[in-house]
C-alpha positions as a Markdown table, in Angstrom:
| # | Residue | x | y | z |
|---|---|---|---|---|
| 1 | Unk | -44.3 | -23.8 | 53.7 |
| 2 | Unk | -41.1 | -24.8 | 54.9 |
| 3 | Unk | -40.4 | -26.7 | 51.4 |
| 4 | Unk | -41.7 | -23.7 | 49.3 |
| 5 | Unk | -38.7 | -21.2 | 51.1 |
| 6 | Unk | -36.3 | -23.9 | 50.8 |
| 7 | Unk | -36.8 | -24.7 | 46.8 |
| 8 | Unk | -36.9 | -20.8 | 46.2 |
| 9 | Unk | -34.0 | -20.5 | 47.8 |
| 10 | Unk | -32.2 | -23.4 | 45.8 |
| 11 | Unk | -33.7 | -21.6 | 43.0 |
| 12 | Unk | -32.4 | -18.0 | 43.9 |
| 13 | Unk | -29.0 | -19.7 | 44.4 |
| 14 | Unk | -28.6 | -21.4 | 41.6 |
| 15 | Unk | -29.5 | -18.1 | 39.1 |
| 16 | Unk | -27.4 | -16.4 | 41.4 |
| 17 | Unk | -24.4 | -18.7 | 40.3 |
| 18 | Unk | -25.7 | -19.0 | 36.6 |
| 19 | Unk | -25.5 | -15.3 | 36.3 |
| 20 | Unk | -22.2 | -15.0 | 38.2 |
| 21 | Unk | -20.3 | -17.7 | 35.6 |
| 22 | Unk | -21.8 | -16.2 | 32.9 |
| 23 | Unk | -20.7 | -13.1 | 33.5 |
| 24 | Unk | -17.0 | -14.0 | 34.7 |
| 25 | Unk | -14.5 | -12.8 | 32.3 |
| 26 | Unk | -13.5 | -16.1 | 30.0 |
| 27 | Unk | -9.5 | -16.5 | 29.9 |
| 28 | Unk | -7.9 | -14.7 | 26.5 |
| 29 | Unk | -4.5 | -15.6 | 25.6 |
| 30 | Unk | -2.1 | -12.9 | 24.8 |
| 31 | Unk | -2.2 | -12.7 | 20.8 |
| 32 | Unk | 1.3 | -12.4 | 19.2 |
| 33 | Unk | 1.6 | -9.8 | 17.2 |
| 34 | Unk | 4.5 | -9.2 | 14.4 |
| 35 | Unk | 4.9 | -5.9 | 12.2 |
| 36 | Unk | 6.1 | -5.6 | 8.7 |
| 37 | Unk | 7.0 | -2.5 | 6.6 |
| 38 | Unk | 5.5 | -3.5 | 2.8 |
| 39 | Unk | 7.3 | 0.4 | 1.5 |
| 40 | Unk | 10.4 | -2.0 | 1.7 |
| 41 | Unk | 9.3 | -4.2 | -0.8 |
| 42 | Unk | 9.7 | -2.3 | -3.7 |
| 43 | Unk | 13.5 | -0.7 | -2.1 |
| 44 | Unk | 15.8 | -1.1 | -4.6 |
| 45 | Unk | 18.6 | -2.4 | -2.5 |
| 46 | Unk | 16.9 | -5.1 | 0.0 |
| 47 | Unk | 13.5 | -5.4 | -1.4 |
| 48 | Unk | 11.7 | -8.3 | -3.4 |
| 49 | Unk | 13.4 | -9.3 | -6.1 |
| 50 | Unk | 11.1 | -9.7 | -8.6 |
| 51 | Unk | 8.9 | -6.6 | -7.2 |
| 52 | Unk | 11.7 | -4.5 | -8.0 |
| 53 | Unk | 12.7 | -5.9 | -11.3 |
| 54 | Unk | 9.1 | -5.2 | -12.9 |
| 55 | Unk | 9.0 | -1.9 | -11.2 |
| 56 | Unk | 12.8 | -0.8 | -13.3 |
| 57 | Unk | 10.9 | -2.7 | -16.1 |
| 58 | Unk | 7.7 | -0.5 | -16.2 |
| 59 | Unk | 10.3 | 2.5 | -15.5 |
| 60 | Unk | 12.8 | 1.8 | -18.8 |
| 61 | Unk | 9.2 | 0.7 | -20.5 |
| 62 | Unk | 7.9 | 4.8 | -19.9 |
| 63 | Unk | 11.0 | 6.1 | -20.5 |
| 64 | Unk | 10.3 | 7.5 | -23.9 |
| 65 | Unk | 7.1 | 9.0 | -23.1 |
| 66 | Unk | 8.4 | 10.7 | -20.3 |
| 67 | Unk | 11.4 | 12.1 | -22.3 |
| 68 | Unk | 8.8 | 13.4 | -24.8 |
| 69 | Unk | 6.8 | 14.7 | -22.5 |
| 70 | Unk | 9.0 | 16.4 | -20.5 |
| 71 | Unk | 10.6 | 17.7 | -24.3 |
| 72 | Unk | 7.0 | 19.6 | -24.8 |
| 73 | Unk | 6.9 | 20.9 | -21.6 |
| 74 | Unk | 10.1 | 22.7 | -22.4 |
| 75 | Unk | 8.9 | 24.2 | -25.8 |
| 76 | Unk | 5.4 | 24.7 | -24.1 |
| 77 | Unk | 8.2 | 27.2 | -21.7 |
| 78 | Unk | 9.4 | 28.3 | -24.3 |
| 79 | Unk | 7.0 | 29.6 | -26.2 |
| 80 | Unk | 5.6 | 31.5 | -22.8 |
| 81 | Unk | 9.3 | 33.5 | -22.5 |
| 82 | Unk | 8.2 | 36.3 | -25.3 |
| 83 | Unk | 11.1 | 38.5 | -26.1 |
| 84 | Unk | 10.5 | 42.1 | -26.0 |
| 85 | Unk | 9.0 | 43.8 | -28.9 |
| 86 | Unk | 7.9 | 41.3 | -30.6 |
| 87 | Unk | 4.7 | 41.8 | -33.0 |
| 88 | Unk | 1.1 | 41.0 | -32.2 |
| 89 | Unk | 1.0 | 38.9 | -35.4 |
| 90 | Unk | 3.5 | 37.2 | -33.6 |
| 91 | Unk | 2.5 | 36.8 | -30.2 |
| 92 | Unk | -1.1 | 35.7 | -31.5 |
| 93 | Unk | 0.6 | 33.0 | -33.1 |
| 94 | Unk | 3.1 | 32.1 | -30.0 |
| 95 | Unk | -0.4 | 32.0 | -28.0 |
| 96 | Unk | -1.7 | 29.6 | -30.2 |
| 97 | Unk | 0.9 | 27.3 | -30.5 |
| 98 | Unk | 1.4 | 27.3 | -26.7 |
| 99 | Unk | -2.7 | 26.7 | -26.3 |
| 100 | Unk | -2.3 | 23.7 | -28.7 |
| 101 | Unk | 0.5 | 22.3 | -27.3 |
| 102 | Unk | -0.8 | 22.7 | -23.8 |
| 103 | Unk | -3.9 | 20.0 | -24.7 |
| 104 | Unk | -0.9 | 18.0 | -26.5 |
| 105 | Unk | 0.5 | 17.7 | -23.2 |
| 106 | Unk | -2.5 | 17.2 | -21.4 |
| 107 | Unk | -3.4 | 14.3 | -23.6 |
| 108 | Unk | -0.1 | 12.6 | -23.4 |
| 109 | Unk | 0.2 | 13.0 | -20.0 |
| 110 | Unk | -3.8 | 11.3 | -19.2 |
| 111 | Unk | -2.6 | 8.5 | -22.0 |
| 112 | Unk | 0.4 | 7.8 | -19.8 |
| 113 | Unk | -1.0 | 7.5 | -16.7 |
| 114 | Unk | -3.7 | 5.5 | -18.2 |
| 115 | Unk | -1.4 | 3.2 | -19.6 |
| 116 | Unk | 1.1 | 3.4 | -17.1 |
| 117 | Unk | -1.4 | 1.9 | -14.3 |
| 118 | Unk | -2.5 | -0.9 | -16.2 |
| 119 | Unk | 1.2 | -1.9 | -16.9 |
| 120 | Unk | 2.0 | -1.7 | -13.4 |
| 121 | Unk | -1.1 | -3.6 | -12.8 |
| 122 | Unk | -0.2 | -6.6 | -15.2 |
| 123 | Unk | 3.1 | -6.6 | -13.7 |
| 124 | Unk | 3.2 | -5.8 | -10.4 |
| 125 | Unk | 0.0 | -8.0 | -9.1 |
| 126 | Unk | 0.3 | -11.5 | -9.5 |
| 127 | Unk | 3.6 | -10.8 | -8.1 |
| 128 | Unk | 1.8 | -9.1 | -5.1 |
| 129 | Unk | -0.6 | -12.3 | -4.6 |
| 130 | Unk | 2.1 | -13.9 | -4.5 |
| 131 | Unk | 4.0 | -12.0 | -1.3 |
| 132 | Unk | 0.4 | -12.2 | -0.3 |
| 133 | Unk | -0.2 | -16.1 | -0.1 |
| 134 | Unk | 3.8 | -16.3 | 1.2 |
| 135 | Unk | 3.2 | -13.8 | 4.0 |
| 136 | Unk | 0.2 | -16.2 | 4.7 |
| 137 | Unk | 2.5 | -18.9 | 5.1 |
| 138 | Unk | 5.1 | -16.9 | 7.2 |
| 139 | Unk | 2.8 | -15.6 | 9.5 |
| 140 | Unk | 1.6 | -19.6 | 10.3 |
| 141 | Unk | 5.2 | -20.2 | 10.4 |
| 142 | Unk | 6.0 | -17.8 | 12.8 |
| 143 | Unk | 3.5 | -18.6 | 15.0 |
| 144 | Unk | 1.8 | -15.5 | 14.9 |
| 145 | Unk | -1.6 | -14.4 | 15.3 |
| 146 | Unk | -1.5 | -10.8 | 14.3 |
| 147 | Unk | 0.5 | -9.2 | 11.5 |
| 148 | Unk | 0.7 | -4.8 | 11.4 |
| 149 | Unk | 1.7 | -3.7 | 8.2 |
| 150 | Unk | 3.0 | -0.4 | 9.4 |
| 151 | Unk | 3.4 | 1.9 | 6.3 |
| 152 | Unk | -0.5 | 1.4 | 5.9 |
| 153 | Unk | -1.8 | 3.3 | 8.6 |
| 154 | Unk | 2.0 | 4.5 | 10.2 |
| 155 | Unk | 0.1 | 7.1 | 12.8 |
| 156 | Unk | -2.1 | 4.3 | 13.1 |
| 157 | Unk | 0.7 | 2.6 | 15.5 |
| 158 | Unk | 1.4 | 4.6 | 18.8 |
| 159 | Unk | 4.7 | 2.1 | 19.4 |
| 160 | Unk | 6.1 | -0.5 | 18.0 |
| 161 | Unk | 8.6 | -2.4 | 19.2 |
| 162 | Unk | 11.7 | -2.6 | 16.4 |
| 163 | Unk | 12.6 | -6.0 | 16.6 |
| 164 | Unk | 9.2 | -7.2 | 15.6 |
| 165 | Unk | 9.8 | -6.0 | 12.2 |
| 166 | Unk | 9.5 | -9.1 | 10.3 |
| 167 | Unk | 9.9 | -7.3 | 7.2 |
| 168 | Unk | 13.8 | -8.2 | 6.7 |
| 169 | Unk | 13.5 | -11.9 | 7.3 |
| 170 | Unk | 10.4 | -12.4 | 5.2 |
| 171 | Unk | 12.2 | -10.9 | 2.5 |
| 172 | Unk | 15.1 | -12.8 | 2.3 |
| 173 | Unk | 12.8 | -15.9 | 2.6 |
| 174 | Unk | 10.3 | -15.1 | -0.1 |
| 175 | Unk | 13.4 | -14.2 | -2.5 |
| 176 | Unk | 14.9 | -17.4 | -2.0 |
| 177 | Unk | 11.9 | -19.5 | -2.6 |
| 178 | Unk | 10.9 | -17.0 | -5.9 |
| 179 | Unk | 13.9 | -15.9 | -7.4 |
């Protein structure tokens, strides 16, 4: 009998201490975390290079269909401005011409946006797999295990400590290695 109460209690101990390791909270290292602002990328005066080239590229490319455009929209205004007594021969025709031009303007307006985004698209994306695979390579770099692109999800962030921005330093780096 004596046996039996000792081995149960061996037992009892030992799924005691099982359960109590088991459920001790395993050691985490602190994760370093870095922030980066990706809206700078495409800044004009400090941003990536080649991202900002192709994006003055696509805007001389639209140019021209924004001048003309924006050239209808003025007639289209034009043509709404009736001057007093003028005839109803008239204004039927003034109506007319401003319906037609109206679904001109529609239609160049969907055509440019339609080709405006795949331009951009051609352009812009290998050169953003690019910052991709070299932001890759920073992070490693750097150490870091975390990276918080902050214009994302900017409510997103409660705080964020300034000097973490990485954004400045990465730039600089991935313009001298792709000029």
């Amino acid at each position: 009998m004596m046996f039996v109460k000792t081995l149960l209690l061996l037992t009892l101990i030992t799924a005691c201490s099982v359960l109590v390791n088991a459920q001790a909270p395993s050691q985490i290292a602190p994760a370093k975390v870095g922030i980066i602002n990706s809206e700078s990328f495409a800044n004009p005066t400090g941003g990536i290079t080649r991202l900002v080239n192709a994006l003055k590229a696509i805007q001389t490319e639209f140019k021209p269909r924004r001048d003309e455009i924006a050239r209808l929209v003025a007639q289209f205004d034009t043509l709404q401005q009736v001057p007093p007594n003028t005839p109803a021969a008239q204004l039927a025709a003034r109506r007319d011409q401003a319906q037609t031009l109206q679904i001109d303007i529609q239609r160049k307006q969907e055509d440019a946006r339609v080709a405006y985004a795949k331009r951009l698209s051609a352009l812009t994306d290998p050169i953003r797999a690019t910052v991709y695979t070299a932001l890759e390579v920073y992070t490693k770099q750097h150490g870091l295990d975390v990276l918080i692109d902050i214009s994302k999800f900017p409510d997103g962030v409660l705080l964020a400590n300034r000097n973490l921005d990485l954004t400045p330093g990465f730039i600089r780096e991935f313009n001298s290695k792709n000029p």
